[in-house]
N, C-alpha and C positions, 0 to 999 in steps of 0.2 A: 326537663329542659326542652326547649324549641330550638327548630331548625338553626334560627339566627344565632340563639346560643352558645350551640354545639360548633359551627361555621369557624370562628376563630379559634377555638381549642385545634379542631382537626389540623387546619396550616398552619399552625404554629410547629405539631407536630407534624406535621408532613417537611416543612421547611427547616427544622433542626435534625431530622431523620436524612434529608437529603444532604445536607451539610457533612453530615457526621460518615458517611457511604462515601464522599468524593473524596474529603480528608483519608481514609481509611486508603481507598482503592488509589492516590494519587502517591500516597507511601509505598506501595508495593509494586508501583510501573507497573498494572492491569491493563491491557489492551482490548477493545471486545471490537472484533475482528468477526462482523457476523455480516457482514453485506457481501455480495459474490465479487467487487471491487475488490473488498480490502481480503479477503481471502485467497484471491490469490496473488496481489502481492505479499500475503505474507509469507502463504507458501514458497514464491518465489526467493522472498530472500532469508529463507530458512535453510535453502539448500547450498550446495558449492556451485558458485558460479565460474563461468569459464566463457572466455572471450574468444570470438572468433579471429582468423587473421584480419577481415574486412574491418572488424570493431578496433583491434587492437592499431590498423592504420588509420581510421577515423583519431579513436582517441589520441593518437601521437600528432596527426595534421593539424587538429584543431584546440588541442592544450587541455583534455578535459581531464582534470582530477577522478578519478575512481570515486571519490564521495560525492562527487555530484550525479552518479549513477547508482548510487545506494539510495541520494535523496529523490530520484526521480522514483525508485525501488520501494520508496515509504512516502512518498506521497501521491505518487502517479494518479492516472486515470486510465483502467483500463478501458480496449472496445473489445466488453465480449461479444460484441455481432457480429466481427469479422476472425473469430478463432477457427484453426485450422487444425482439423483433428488428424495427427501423423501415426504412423504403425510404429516405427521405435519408441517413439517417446509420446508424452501425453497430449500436448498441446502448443502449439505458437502462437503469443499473445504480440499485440501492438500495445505500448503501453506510453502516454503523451504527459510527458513533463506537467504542474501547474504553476502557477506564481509567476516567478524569474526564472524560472525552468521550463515553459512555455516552448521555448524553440527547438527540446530535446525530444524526439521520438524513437523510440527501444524495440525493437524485435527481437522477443526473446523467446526460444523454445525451450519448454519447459517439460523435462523429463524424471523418472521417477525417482535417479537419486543425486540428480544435478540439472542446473539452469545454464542454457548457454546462450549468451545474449550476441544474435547473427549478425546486424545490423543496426547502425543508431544515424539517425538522421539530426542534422541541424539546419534550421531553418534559418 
């Protein structure tokens, strides 16, 4: 067989192979969480989170639902350029809403067996 031959057997099976892997993985809620973004918001909201007094009068001034800080938590943007490496805990990250969540931005310090989110800005 020649190239050209062989060319549609292989995508065929490459294209039912891929098929059969997203079915599979979209049944078992697999997440791959391998970019330095989505790592650490995963980490983040894997731990117990805990609001500071300033957040928790943010969120009471301006009406925010806790799940729209879960969703900003799972789909954010972080800036890791501007992370600040603290001696009790491990890091505070800034982390900027997308979508409709755009105006929300998070400062969260993020320690080794809880996340405490200091600050959240609305624009």
């Amino acid at each position: 067989m020649t190239f050209k031959q062989r060319l549609p057997y292989f995508l065929g099976g490459l294209t039912i192979g891929i098929i059969i892997v997203v079915f599979v993985f979209e049944k078992k809620n697999t997440t791959f969480d391998y970019g330095p973004n989505a790592r650490v918001l995963k980490n983040i909201r894997l731990k117990e989170r805990v609001f500071s007094e300033k957040a928790l009068a943010i969120l009471n001034t301006y009406e925010i639902d806790t799940a729209k800080i879960s969703q900003v938590l799972k789909k954010g943007d972080v800036d890791l350029r501007n992370k600040i490496k603290l001696d009790s805990c491990l890091y505070t990250y800034t982390i900027q809403g997308k979508q409709e969540l755009k105006n929300i931005t998070l400062t969260v310090t993020n320690c080794e067996s809880m996340a405490i989110i200091e600050d959240i800005k609305i624009e």
